[in-house]
N, C-alpha and C positions, 0 to 999 in steps of 0.2 A: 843463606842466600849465596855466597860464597862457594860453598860446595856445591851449590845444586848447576851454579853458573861453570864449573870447574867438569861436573859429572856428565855433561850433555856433549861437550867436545869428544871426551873422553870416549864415550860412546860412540859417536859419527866417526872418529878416527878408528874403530874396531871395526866400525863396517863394511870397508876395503878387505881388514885381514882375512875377517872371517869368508869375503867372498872368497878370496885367493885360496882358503884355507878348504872351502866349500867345492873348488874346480878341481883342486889337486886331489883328494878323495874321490871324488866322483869317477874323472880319470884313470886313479889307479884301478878301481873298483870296476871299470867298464871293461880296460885292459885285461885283468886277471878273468874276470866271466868271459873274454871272446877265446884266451887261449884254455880254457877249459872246457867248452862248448864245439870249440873245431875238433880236437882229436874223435869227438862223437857224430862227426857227416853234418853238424846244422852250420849254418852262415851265423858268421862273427852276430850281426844284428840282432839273433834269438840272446847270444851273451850280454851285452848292452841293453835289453828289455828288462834280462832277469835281475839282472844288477840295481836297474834304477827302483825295481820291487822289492829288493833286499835293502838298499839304503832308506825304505820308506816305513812308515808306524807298523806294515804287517809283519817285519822283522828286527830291524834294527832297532825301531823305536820302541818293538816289544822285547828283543833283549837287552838293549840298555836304554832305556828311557830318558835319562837325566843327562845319557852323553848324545843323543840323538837331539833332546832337545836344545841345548848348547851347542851342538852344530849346526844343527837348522832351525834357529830362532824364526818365528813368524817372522818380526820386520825383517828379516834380512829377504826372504822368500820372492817378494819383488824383483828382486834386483838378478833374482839366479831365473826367474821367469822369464827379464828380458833378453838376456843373452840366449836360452833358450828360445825363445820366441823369432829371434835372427836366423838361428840356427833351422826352424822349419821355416820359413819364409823364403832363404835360400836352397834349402832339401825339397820345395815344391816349384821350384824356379826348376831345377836340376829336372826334377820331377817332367815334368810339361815339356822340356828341351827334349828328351830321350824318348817321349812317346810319339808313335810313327806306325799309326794306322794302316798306312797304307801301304805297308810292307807284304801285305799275305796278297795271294795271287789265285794262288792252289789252294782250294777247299775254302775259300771265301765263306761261303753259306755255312758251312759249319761250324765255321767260325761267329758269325754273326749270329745263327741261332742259339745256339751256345751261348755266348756272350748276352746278348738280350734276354733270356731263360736265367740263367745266372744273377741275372740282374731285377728282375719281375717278380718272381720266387720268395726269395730272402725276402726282397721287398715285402710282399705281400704274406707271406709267417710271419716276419717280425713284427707288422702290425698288429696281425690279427691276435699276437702271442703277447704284445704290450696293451691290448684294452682288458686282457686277465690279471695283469701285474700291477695296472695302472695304482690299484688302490693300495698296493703295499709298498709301491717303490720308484711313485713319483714324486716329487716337490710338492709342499702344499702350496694351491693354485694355480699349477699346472693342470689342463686338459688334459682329456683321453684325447684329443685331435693331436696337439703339439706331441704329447710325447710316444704316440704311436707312429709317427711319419718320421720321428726322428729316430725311432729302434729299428724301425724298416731298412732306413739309409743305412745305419752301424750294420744289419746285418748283410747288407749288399756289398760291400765294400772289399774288393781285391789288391793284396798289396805286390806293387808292378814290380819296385826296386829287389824284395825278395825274390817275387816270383822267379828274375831273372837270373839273381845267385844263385840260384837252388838248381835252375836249368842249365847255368855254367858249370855248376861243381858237379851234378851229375851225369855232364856230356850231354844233354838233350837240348839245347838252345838251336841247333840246327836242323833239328829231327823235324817231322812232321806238326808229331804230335807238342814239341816245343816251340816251333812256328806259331800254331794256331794258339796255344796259351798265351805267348808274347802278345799276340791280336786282339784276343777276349780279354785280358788283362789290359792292357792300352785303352781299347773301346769302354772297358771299366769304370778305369779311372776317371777318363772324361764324363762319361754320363751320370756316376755318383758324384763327381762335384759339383756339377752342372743342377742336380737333384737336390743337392746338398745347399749350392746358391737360393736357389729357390726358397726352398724349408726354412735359411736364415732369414730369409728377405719376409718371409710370412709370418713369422712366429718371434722374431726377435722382437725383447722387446721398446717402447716407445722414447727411444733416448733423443730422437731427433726432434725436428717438429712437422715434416712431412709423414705422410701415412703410407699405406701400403699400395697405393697405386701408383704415387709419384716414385715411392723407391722403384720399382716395377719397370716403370717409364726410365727411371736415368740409370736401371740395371741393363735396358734393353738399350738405350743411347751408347752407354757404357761399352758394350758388346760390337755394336758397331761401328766404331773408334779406332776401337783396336783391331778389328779385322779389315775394315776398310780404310782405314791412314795408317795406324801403326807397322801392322804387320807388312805393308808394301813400301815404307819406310826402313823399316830394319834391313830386307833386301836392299834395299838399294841403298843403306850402309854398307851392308858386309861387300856387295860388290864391287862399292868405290874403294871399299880398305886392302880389298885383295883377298880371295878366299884361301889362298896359299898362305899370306903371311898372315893372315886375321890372327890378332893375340899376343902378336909376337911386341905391341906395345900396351902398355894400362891403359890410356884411351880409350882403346877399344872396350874392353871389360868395364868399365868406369860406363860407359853410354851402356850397355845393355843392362850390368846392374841398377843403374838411374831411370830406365824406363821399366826393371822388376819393379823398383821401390815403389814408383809413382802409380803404378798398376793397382798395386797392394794400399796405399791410401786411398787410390779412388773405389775401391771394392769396399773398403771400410765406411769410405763414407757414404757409398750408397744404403749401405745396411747390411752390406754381405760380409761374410769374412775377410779380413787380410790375405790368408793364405790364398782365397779363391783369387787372387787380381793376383802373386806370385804364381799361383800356378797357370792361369790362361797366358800371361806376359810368356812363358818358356814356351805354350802352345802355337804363340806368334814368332818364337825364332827360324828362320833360314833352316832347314833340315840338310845341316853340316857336318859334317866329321870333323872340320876344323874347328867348329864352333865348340863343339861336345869336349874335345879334347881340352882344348885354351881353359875351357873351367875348370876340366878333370885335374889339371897341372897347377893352374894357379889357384882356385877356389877351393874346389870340391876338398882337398886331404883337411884343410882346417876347421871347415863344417863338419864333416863326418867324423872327426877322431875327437875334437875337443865340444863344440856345440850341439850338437843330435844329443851325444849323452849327456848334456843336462838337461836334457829334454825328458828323456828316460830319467833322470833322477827328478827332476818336477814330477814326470807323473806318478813315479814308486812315491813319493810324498802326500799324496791325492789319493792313494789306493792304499786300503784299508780291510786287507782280508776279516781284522775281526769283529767288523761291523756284520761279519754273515754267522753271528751268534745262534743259530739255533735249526732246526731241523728243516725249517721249514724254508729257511734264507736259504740252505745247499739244498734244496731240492728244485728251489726256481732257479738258482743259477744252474745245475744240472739242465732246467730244462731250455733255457736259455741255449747253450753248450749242443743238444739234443736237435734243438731248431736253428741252430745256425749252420750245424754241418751239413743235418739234411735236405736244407734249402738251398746251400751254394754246393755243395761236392753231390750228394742225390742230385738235384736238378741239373744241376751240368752234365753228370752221366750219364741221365736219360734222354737229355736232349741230343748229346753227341752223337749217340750209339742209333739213337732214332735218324737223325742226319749222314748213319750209314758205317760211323767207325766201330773196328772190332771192341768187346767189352773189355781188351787187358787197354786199347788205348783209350776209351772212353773212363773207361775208370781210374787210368793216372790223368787223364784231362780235368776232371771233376775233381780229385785232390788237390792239383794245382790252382785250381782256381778256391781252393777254399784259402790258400794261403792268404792273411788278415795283414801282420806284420805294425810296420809303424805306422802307414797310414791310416789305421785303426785309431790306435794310441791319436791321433789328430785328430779323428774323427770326434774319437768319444770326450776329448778337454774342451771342443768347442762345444759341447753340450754339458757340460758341467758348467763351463763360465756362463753360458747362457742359461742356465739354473734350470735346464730341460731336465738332467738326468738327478736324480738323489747322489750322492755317496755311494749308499750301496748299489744301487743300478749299477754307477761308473765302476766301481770293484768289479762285481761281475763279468761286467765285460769285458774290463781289460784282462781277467781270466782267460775267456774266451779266445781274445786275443791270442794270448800267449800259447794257449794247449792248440790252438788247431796250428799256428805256425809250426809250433816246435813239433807237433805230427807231424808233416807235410814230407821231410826229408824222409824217416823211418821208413815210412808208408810208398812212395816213390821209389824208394830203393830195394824195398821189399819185392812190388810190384813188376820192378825192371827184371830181381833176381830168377821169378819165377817166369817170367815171357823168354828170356834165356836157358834157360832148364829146357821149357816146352820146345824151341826152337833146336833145340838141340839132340832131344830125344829124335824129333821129327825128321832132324839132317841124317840119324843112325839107322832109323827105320827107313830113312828114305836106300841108302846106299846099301842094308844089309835086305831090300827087296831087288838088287839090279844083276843082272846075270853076270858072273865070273867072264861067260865070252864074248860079252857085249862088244860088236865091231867096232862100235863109235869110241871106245874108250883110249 
């Protein structure tokens, strides 16, 4: 009795180390894959994905199993989930601040059709592609309804924060054709969570004691709350604080993250996700530079270097390549893989190129918009936790995830390399048809 009353301290006082012991790998682990990943053209973010899948059973706890396990003990697992779970909570706050629709001017419609196709497409493959898989790789008791509308959303799903890195590093964030991706990606994100609310509000299941019309009803109250008090409230903070100095006290920061937090209980309690009520809260801020900035400084560096990647190591812990034991597992995730690309990067190309743009910019339009990234990864845990997707489903897709992002730069740069080639050939054939005595010269 003695001992066992001695043993249980003993225990709860380990539980601190090993988180400590659990962040400091993680970190170094996230560190070492982003500087390995940049000297090859991808955004630090593909290093940090690959990392959180090597710390998890399809590697690490396949090469060393017995020290994987004694670092990530089950019980400790909660505890690395909820710091992770801050960490996207504020990543969609961030998220929602930066997106800004109404930026494109030029080529509006191409935009829009584009973006809407992009969006319909995926949708409607992924459905039609999950009432075939339905029987090998859904949940038992899950529907063909739930888990068909829920692979549709996974495969619509645009991830913005890459998108934009990849448009930075490869000089195209001010181009046309990086304009209108910025757009259709923006318009993205809001209609897939907005899609996404929805699908949780329908499908989740009965933890409350209102049903689906009432959640329905104070999803829709919800909604317009915060567009009609909130959002005309937050203005008329930032105005009184001064849009020059905004930030320049905690205050300030302190009130905007207290009405993310409060956003994000009230989504939960409706029945929608957390993330969704963080990410409409950033969709209600002031459309500021000063605003963007004040988090970029104070917020943003300790979310993204220390809490995102235990986000990625949660979900490398959840994903389990060897649960895709047999010929017939890699030939659905293949096809998986197969209907994701040519539902978001095909239909975006066809639709661009229909909307008028040339096929080299239609078809880096369509790459771009296939980039998945972490919002993915978000996507697909909310349907794990909500016991839509199997294991192996989740594996696969975060597969997917990963191969079409870490495509995205290769193929972009490929694509730019040879529109340079042709432009160039063009500017020599142009100058070696013009007359030696041309007056105008």
């Amino acid at each position: 009795m003695t001992g066992l009353a001695r043993s249980r301290p003993d225990r709860e006082d380990a539980a601190p180390v090993i988180l400590l012991l659990q962040i400091a790998i993680v970190l170094a682990t996230a560190r070492l894959a982003r500087w390995l990943v940049m000297p090859l053209g991808q955004p630090p973010v593909i290093g940090e994905m690959a990392a959180g899948l090597l710390l998890g059973p399809s590697f690490f706890g396949w090469l060393m199993p017995d020290s994987s396990a004694a670092l990530f003990p089950v019980p400790s697992l909660p505890a690395l989930n909820a710091l992770s779970q801050l960490g996207l909570v504020l990543f969609m706050f961030f998220l929602g601040v930066r997106v800004d629709a109404h930026k494109v001017d030029a080529r509006r419609n191409v935009a829009m059709v584009t973006s809407v196709t992009s969006i319909i497409v995926p949708f409607a493959l992924g459905a039609w592609l999950a009432t075939g898989l339905h029987e090998r790789l859904a949940p038992a008791g899950v529907g063909v309804l739930p888990f068909a509308l829920f692979f549709g959303a996974a495969m619509s799903i645009t991830a913005f924060p890459v998108l934009a890195r990849i448009l930075v590093d490869q000089r195209l964030l001010r181009t046309e054709v990086g304009v209108m991706a910025i757009a259709c990606a923006a318009f993205d994100d809001v209609t897939g969570w907005l899609i996404l609310a929805g699908l949780t509000t329908l499908i989740r299941p009965d933890d409350v004691s209102y049903g689906f019309g009432v959640r329905l009803l104070f999803l829709i109250g919800y909604l317009a709350v915060m567009m009609g008090i909130v959002r005309p409230a937050l203005r008329w903070f930032v105005n009184r604080r001064g849009r020059d100095g905004f930030g320049e006290s905690a205050d300030d920061l302190a009130v905007l993250l207290l009405v993310m937090l409060l956003s994000a209980v009230a989504t939960e309690f409706v029945g929608v996700h957390a993330l969704f009520g963080a990410f409409f809260a950033g969709l209600m801020m002031p459309r500021d530079a000063q605003i963007e900035r004040a988090f970029e400084q104070r917020i943003e560096p300790l979310t993204m270097t220390l809490l995102l990647p235990l986000f990625f190591a949660f979900t490398g812990l959840r994903t389990n390549v060897q649960l895709l034991n047999s010929a017939a597992m890699w030939r659905d995730a293949a096809l998986i893989l197969l209907v994701a690309v040519s539902g978001k990067a095909g239909a975006s190309t066809i639709a661009a190129r229909t909307m008028g743009l040339s096929w080299r910019d239609a078809s880096l339009l369509g790459v771009l918009m296939n980039t998945r990234g972490l919002v993915e990864l978000v996507v697909l845990n909310i349907g794990l936790d909500l016991g839509i997707l199997s294991p192996a489903a989740f594996s696969m897709l975060v597969l997917m995830a990963l191969i079409t992002t870490f495509a995205t730069s290769p193929i972009v740069r490929t694509l730019r390399t040879r529109e340079r080639r042709v432009e160039a050939v063009a500017i020599r054939d142009n100058e070696m048809q013009q007359p030696w005595g041309d007056p105008t010269r």
